[in-house]
Structures are given as structure tokens and as C-alpha cells.
C-alpha positions in Angstrom: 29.8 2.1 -21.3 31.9 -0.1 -18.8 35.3 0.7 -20.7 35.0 4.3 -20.3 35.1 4.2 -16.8 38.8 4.5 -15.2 39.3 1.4 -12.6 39.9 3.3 -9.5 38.4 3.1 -6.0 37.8 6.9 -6.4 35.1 6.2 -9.1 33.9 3.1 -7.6 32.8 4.9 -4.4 31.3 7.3 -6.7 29.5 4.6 -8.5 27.7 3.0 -5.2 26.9 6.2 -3.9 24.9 6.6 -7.5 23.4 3.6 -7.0 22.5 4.0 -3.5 20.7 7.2 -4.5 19.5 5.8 -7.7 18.0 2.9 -6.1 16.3 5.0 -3.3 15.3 7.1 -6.0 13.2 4.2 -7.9 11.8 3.1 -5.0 10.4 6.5 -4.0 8.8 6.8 -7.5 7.4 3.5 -7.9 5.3 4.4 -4.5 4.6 7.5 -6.1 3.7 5.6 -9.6 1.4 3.4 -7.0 -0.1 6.3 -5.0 -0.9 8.1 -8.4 -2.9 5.0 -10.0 -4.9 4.3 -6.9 -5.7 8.1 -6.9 -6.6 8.2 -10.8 -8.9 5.2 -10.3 -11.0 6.8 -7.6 -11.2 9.8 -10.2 -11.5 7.8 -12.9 -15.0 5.9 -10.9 -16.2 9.8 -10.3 -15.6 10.8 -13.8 -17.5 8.0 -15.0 -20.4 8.6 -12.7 -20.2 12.8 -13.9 -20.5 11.4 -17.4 -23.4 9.9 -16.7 -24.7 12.4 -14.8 -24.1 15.0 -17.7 -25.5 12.8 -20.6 -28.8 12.6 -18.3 -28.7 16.1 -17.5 -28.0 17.2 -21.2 -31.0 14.9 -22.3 -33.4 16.0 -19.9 -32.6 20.1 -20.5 -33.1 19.5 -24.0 -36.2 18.0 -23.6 -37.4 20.4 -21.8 -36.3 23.2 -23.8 -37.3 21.6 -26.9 -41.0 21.1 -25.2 -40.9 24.9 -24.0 -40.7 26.0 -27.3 -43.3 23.8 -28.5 -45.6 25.2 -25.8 -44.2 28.7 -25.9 -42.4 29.8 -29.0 -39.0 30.2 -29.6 -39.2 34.0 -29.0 -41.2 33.4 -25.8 -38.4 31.1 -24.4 -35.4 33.6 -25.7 -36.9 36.6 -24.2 -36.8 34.5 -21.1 -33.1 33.8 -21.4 -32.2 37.4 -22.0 -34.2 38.5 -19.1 -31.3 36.8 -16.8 -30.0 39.2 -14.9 -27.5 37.9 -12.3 -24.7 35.2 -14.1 -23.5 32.6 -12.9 -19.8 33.1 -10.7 -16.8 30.4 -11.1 -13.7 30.7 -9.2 -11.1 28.2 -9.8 -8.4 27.3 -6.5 -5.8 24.0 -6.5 -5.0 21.2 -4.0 -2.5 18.9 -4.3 -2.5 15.0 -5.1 0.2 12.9 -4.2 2.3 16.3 -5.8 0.0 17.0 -8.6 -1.5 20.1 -9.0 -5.0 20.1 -9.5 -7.8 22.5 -10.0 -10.4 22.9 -7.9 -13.5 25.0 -9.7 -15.8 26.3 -7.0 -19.4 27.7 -8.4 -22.2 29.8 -7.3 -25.6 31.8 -8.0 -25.7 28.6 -10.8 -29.2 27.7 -9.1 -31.7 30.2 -8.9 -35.1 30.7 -7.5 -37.8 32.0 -9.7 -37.6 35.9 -8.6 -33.8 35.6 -9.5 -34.1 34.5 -13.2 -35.5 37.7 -14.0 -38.4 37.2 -16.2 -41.7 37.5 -15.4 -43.8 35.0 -13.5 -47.0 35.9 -15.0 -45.8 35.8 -18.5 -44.4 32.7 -18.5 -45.5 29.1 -18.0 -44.0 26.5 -16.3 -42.8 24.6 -18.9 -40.1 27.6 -19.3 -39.6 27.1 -15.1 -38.6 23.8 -16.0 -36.3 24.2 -18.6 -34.5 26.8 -17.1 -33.9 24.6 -13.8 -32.9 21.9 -16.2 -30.0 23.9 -18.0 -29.3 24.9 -14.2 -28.4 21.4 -13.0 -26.7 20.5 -16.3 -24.5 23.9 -15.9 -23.6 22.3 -12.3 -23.0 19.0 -13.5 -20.5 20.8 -16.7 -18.5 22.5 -13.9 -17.9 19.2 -12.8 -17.1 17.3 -15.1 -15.0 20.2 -16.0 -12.9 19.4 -12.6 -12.9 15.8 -12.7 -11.9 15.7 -16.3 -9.1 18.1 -15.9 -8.0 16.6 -12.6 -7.6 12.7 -14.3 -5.8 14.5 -17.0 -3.4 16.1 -15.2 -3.0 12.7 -13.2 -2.6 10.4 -16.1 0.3 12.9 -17.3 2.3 12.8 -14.2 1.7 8.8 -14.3 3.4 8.5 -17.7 6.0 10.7 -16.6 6.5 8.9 -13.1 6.5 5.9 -15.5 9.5 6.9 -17.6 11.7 7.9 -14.8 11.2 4.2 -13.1 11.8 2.6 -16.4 14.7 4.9 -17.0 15.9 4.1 -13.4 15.1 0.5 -13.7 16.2 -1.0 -17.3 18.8 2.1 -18.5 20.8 4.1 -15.6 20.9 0.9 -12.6 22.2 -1.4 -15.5 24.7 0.8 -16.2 26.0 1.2 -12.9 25.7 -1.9 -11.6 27.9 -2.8 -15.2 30.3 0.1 -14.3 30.4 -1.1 -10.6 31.3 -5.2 -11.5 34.0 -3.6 -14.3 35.7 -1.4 -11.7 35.8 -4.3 -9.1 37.2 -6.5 -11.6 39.8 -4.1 -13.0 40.5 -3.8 -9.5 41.1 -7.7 -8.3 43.2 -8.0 -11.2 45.6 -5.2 -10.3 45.6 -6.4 -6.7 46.4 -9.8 -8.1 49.3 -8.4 -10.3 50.8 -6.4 -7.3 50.7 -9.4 -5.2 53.2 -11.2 -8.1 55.0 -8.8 -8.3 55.5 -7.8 -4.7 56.4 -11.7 -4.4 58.4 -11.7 -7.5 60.6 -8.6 -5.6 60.6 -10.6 -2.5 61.8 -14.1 -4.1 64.3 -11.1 -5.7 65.4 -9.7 -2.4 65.8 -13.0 -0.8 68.1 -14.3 -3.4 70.1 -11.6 -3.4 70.0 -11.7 0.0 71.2 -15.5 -0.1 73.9 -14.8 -2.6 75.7 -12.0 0.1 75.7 -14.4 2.8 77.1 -16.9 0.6 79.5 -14.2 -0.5 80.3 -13.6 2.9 80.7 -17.0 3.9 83.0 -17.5 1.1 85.4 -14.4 1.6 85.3 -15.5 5.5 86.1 -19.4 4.6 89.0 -17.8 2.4 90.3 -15.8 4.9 90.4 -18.5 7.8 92.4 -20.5 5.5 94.7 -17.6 4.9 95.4 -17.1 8.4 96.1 -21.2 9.0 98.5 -21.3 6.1 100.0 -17.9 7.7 100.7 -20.2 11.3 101.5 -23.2 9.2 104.2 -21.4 7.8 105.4 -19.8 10.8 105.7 -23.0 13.0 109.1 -24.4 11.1 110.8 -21.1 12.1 110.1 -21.2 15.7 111.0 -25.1 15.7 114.8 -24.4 14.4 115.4 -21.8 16.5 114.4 -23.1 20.0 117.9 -24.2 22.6 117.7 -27.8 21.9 118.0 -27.7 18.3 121.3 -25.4 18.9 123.1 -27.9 21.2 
């Protein structure tokens, strides 16, 4: 609140440098807020296209899987799957995004030739080929959507938060300061305003004071001159009667 504040020129220095750094402060994160959308729309197109790409590959795998077994037997196409020897490898690093952290899942031996699956070619159709390259590509496609979908996450998190602090910046803590700022400056005027009077009041004081010595002085100096002529006035008559001709 305003009235909290004590009216001095200390604390309204203190209050512009606040909102100096405040206001440089919103500006910085709404470019950040800006930056951060732009950048979760581009992921937000990929993650749409990965979604599509996954539903497509998780239809076609379990068609094929689902016609292996037809062809095959379900114990044909699960000794298949436990003849796997070599499993897939993930490894997970990070880049950053406008100051977001976000993972970055790298993934191999996922595609494999037929030698590498580990069953045996002459045991097995191709029907079992195909559904095995099928769950192949829709592993790849999991991975990432697994990145993509953990990347937007993390994006759309630091964009609410980015969000609060400009609101916060915007419609609670610059309101505030710019309320404190006007209250101080007012508090201010009107003190400057009542020194004024009374520096004039002491002035108008001095003055008349000043006026009332002189007159004072004026006075005892009047009095005195009039002293002094009386004083001569008086001695005149003596020097009169005693000069030669008033003798003879």
C-alpha cells in the first residue's frame, strides 16, 4: 500500500530504480513468453505429425502381427520374439530452448537386418519378417514421440510460468510502484509547498521586525536631535546676558 510508504526522496529513488528494473524485467520476459510460444508451435506441428505417424505405425504392426499369427501360430511368432538377441540401446542427452531444458533421446540397433533378429530364416516366413520390421518402425516412431511429447511439455510449463511473472510484473508489482512513486511525489510537493510558506511566513517575520528596529531607531534618533536643540535653546539666553553690551 501507498500509505505505508515514508515520503522521502531516499525511498523515491529507491522506487524508480524498482521500476526501472521491473520494467526491463517485463520486457525481457514478454520476449521470452514470445520466443517460447513460437518455439512450442513448431513442436506442437511435429508432435502432431509423430501422432500420426505412431497411430499409422501402431495400426500397421498390429496388422501384421495379428496376420503372423494367423499364418504362423502364436507360439511360432513368440519363439521368434525370444530368439532376439541384441536389444535395442537409448541414450538420453539435453539442449536448451530459449532456456528450457529439454531432452534429447538418441536410439540405436532399433532396426535390424534379418541375421540380427536372431531367429531362423528357414523356420520362419515372411509374414513374421514383416511384423517384426513393423514393431521396428513403430519402436522408432515411440522414441519420438517420447521426445517431442516431453519437449512440448516441458515448454508449455515454462510458458505458464513466464506467464505469471509478466502478469505479476504487469497488473500487481508495476501498479504498485508506480502508486508508491505518484504518493511519494505528492507527499513531497506538498512539503515543498509548506516550506515555501513558511520560509515566506519567517521572511514577512524578519522583515517586520526588521522594519520595527529601524523605526525604533529612527525614533530614539528623532528624540535625541530634539534633546540636543532644546539643550542649545536653552543655552542661548545665558550667553545673550552676559555679552559687554548688555553690561554697559
Amino acid at each position: 500500500m501507498a500509505n505505508d510508504v515514508k515520503p522521502t526522496r531516499k525511498n523515491l529513488m529507491a522506487i524508480e530504480d524498482r521500476i526501472e528494473l521491473s520494467e526491463r524485467g517485463h520486457g525481457t520476459l514478454e520476449k521470452k513468453r514470445d520466443g517460447l510460444i513460437m518455439e512450442f508451435m513448431d513442436i506442437l506441428d511435429k508432435a502432431q505429425d509423430v501422432r500420426g505417424d505412431l497411430a499409422e505405425d501402431y495400426e500397421d504392426a498390429q496388422k501384421k502381427i495379428n496376420m503372423a499369427r494367423a499364418m504362423e501360430g502364436d507360439v511360432a511368432v513368440r519363439g521368434a520374439a525370444s530368439a532376439l538377441q541384441e536389444h535395442p540401446e537409448i541414450t538420453t542427452e539435453s539442449k536448451n530452448i530459449m532456456g528450457v531444458v529439454v531432452p534429447q533421446i538418441e536410439s540405436s540397433r532399433v532396426s535390424k537386418s534379418l541375421d540380427q533378429r536372431g531367429y531362423g530364416i528357414m523356420g520362419t516366413s515372411a509374414r513374421i519378417d514383416e511384423a517384426a520390421e513393423a514393431y521396428e518402425d513403430l519402436l522408432e516412431s515411440i522414441i519420438l514421440a517420447a521426445e517431442v511429447e516431453t519437449a512440448m511439455k516441458k515448454m508449455l510449463r515454462e510458458i505458464e510460468t513466464t506467464k505469471r511473472r509478466v502478469n505479476a510484473l504487469e497488473f500487481k508489482l508495476l501498479p504498485e510502484l508506480y502508486e508508491n512513486q505518484e504518493y511519494i511525489e505528492q507527499k513531497l510537493e506538498e512539503q515543498e509547498r509548506e516550506e515555501t510558506f513558511r520560509l515566506k511566513k519567517i521572511k514577512e517575520k524578519k522583515e517586520a521586525e526588521e522594519k520595527a528596529e529601524r523605526e525604533a531607531e529612527e525614533a530614539a534618533d528623532a528624540e535625541e536631535a530634539e534633546a540636543k536643540q532644546e539643550e542649545l535653546e536653552d543655552i542661548q539666553p545665558d550667553t545673550a546676558a552676559q555679552s559687554p553690551a548688555a553690561n554697559q
